[in-house]
MARMARLUM-632977 format. One record per residue: residue number from 1; chain; z, y, x of N, C-alpha, C in turn. Coordinates in Angstrom, 2 decimals. Example, Ala and Ser with C-alpha at 12.3 -4.5 7.8 and 13.67 -1.06 7.14 Angstrom:
# MARMARLUM-632977
<dokol n="1" chain="A" n_Z="7.80" n_Y="-5.69" n_X="13.19" ca_Z="7.80" ca_Y="-4.50" ca_X="12.30" c_Z="7.80" c_Y="-3.30" c_X="13.20"/>
<dokol n="2" chain="A" n_Z="7.08" n_Y="-2.25" n_X="12.85" ca_Z="7.14" ca_Y="-1.06" ca_X="13.67" c_Z="7.87" c_Y="0.03" c_X="12.90"/>
This chain:
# MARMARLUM-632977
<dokol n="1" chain="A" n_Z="-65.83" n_Y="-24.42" n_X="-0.25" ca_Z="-64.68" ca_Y="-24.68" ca_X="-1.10" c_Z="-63.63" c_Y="-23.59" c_X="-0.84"/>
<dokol n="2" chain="A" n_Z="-63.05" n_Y="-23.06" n_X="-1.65" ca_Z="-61.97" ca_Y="-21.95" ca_X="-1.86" c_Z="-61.01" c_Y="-22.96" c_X="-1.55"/>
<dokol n="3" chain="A" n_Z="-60.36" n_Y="-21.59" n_X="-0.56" ca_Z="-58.65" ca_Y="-22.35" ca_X="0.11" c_Z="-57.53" c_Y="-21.28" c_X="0.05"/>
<dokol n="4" chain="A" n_Z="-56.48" n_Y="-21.14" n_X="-0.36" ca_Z="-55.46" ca_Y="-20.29" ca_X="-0.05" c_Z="-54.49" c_Y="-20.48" c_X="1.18"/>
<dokol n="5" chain="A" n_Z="-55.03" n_Y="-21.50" n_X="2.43" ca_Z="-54.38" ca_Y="-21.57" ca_X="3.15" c_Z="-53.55" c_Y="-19.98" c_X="4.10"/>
<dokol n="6" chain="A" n_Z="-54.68" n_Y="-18.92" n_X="4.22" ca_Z="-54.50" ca_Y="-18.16" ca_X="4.68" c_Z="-53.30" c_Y="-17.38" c_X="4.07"/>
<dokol n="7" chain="A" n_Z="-53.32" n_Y="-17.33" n_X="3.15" ca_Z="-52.10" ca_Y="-16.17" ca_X="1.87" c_Z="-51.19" c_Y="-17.24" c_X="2.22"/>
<dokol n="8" chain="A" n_Z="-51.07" n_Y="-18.34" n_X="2.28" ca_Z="-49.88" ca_Y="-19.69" ca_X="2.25" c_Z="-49.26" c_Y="-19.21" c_X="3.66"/>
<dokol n="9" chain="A" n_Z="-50.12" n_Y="-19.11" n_X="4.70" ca_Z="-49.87" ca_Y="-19.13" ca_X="6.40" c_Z="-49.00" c_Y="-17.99" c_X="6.52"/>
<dokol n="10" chain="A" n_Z="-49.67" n_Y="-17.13" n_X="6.30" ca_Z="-49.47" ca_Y="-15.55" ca_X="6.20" c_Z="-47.63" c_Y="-15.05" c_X="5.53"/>
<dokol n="11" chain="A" n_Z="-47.80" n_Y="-15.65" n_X="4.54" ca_Z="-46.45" ca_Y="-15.63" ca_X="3.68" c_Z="-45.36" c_Y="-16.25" c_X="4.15"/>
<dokol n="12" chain="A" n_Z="-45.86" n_Y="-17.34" n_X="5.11" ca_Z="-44.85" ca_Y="-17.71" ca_X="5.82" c_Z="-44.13" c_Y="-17.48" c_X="7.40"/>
<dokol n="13" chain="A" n_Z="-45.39" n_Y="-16.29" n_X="7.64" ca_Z="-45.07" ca_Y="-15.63" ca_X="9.25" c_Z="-45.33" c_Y="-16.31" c_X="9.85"/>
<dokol n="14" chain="A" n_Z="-46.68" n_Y="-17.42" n_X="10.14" ca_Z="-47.36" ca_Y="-18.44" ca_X="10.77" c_Z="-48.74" c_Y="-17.81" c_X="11.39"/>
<dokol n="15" chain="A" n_Z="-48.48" n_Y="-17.93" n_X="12.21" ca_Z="-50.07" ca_Y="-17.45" ca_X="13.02" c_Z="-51.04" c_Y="-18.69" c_X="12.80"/>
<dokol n="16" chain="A" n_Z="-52.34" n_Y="-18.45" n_X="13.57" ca_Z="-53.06" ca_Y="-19.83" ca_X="12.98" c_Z="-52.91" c_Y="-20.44" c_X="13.86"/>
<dokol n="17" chain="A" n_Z="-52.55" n_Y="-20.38" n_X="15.21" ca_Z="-51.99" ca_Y="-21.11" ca_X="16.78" c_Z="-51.05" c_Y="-21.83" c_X="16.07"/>
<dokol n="18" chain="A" n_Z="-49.94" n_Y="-21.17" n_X="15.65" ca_Z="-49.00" ca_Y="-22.16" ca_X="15.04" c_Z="-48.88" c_Y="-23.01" c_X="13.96"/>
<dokol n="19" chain="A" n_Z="-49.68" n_Y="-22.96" n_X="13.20" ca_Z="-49.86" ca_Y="-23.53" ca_X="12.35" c_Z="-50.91" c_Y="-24.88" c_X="12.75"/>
<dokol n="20" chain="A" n_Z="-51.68" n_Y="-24.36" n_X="13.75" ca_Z="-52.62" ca_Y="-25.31" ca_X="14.13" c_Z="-51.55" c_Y="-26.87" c_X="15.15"/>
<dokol n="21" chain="A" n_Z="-50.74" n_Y="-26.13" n_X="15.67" ca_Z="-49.54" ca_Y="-26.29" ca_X="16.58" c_Z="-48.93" c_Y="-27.84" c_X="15.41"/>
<dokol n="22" chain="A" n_Z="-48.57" n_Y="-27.50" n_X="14.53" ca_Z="-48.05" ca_Y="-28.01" ca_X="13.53" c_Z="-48.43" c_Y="-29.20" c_X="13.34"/>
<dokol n="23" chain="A" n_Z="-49.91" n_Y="-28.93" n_X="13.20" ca_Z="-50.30" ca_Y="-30.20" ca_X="12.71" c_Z="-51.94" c_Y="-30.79" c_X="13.45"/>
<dokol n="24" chain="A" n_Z="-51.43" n_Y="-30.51" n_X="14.79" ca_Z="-51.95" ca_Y="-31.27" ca_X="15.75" c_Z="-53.85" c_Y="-30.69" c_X="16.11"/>
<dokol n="25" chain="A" n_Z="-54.27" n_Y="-29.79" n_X="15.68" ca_Z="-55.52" ca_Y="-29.14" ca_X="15.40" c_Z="-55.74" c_Y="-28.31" c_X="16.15"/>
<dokol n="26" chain="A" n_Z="-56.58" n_Y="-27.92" n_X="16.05" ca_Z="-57.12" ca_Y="-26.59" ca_X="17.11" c_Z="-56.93" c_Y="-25.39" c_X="15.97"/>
<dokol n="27" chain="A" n_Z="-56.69" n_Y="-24.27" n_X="16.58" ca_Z="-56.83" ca_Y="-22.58" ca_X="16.29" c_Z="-57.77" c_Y="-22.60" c_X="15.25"/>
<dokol n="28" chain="A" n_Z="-59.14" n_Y="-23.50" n_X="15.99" ca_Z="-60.63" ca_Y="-22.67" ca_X="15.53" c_Z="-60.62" c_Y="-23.54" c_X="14.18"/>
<dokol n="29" chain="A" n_Z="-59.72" n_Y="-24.82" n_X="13.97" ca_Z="-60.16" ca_Y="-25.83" ca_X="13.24" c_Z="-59.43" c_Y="-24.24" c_X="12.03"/>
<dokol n="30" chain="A" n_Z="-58.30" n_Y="-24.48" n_X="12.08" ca_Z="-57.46" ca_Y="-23.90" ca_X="10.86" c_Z="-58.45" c_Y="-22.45" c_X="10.34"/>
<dokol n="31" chain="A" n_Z="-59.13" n_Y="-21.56" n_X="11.56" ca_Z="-59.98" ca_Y="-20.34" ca_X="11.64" c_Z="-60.92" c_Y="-21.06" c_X="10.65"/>
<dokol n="32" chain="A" n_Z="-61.66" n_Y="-22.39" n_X="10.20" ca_Z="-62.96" ca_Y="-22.46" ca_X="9.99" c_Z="-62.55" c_Y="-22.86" c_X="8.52"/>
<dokol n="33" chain="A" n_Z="-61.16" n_Y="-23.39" n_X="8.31" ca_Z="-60.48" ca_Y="-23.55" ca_X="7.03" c_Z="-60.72" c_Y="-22.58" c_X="6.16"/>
<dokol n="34" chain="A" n_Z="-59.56" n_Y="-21.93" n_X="7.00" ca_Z="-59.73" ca_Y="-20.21" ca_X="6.17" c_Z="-60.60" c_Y="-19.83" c_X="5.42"/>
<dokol n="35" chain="A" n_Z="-61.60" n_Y="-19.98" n_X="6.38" ca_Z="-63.27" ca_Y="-19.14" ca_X="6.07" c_Z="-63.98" c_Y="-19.79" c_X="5.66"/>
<dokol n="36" chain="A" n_Z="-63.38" n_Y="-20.67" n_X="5.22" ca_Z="-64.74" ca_Y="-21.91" ca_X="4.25" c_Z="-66.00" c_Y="-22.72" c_X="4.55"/>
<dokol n="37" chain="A" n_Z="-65.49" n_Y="-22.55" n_X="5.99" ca_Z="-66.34" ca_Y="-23.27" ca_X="6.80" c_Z="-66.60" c_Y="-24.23" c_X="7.54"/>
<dokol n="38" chain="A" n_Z="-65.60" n_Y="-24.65" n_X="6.82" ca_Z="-64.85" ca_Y="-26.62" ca_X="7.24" c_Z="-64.48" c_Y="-27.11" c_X="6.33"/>
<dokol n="39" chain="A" n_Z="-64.27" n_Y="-27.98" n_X="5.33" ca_Z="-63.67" ca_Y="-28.39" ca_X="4.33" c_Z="-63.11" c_Y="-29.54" c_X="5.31"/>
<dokol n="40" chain="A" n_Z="-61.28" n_Y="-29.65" n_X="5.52" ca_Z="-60.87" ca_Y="-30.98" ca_X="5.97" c_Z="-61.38" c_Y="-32.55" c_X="5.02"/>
<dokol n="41" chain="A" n_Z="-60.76" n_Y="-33.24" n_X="6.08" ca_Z="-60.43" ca_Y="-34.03" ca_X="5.64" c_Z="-59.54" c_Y="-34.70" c_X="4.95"/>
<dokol n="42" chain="A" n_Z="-59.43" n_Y="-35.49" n_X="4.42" ca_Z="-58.42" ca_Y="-35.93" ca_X="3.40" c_Z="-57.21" c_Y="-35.59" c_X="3.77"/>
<dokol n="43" chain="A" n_Z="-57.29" n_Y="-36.71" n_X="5.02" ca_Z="-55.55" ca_Y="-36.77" ca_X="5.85" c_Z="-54.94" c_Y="-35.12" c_X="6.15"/>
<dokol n="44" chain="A" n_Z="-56.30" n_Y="-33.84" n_X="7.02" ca_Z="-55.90" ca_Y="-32.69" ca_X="7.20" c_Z="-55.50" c_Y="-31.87" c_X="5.60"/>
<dokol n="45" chain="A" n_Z="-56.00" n_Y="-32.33" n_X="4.66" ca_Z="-55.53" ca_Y="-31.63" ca_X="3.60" c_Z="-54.61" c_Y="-31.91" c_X="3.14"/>
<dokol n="46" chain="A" n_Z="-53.93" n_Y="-33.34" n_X="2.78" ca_Z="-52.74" ca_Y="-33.73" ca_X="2.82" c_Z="-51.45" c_Y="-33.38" c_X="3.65"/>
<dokol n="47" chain="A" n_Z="-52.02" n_Y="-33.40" n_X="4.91" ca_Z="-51.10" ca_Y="-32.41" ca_X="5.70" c_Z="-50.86" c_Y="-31.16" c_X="5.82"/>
<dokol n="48" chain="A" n_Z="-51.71" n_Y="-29.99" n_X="5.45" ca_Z="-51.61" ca_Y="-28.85" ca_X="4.86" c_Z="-50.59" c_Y="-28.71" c_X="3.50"/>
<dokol n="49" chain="A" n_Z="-51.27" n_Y="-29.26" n_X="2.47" ca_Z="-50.05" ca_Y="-29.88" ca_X="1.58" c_Z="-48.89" c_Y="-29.86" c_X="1.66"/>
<dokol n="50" chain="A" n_Z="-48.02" n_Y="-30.69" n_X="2.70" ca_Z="-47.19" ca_Y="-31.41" ca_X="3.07" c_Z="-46.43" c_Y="-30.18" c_X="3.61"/>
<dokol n="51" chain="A" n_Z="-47.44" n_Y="-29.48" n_X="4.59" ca_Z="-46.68" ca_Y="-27.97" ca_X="4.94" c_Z="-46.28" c_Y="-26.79" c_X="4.52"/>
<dokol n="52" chain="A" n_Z="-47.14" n_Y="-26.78" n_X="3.33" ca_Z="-46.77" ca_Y="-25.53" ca_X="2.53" c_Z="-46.01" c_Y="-26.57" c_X="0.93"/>
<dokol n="53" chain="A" n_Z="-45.54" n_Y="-27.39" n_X="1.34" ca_Z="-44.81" ca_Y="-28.15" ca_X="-0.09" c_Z="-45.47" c_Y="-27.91" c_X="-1.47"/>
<dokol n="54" chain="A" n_Z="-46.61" n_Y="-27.97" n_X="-1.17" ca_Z="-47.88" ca_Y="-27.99" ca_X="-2.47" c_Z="-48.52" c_Y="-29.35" c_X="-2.77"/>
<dokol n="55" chain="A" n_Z="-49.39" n_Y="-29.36" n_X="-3.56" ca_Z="-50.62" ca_Y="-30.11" ca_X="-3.57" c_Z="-51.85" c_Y="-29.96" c_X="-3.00"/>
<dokol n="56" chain="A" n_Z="-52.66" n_Y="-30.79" n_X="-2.75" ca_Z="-53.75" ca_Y="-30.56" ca_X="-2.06" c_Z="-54.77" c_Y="-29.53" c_X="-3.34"/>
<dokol n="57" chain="A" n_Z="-54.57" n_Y="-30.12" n_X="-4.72" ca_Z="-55.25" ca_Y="-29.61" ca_X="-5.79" c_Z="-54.76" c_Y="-28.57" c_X="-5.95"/>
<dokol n="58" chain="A" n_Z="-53.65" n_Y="-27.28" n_X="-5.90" ca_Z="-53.17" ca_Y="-26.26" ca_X="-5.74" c_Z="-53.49" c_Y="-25.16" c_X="-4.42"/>
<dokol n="59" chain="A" n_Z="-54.13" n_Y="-26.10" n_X="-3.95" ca_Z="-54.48" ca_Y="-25.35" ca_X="-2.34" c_Z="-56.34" c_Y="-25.06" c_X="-1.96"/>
<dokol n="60" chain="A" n_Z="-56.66" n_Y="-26.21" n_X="-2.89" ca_Z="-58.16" ca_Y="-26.23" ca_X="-2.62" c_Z="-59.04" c_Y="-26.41" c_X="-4.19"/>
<dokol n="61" chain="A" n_Z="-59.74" n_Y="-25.38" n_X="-4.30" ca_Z="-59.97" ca_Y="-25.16" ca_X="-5.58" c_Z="-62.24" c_Y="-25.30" c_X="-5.32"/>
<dokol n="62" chain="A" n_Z="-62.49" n_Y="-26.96" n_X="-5.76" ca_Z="-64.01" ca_Y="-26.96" ca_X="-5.44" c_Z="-64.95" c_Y="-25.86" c_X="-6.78"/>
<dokol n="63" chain="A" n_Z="-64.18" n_Y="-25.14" n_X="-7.76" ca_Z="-64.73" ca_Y="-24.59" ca_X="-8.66" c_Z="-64.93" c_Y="-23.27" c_X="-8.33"/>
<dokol n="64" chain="A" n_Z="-64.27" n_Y="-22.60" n_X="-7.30" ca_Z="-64.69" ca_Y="-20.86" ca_X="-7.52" c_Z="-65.70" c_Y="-20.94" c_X="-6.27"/>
């Protein structure tokens, strides 16, 4: 699944430590986000969401 978390993180001068920091996760969890190699869970996508003041449907796109 395509994520723009990284361009979101990035834009905001967030490392992935800190961001992971944020919202209670590991480094590697947010690393496997990125790279499309984790799709969260509901609650972690909602909370991503919540952090970049988006939608979960603006952030995670199951079509590209």
């Amino acid at each position: 699944m395509h994520n723009d978390v990284r361009e979101r993180r990035l834009e905001r001068g967030l490392s992935q430590a800190a961001l992971a920091r944020a919202l209670d996760v590991s480094r590697q969890t947010i690393n496997s986000i990125e790279t499309g190699k984790y799709t969260p869970s509901l609650p972690l996508a909602l909370a991503l969401a919540r952090a970049f003041e988006t939608t979960v449907e603006e952030m995670f796109d199951a079509d590209h």
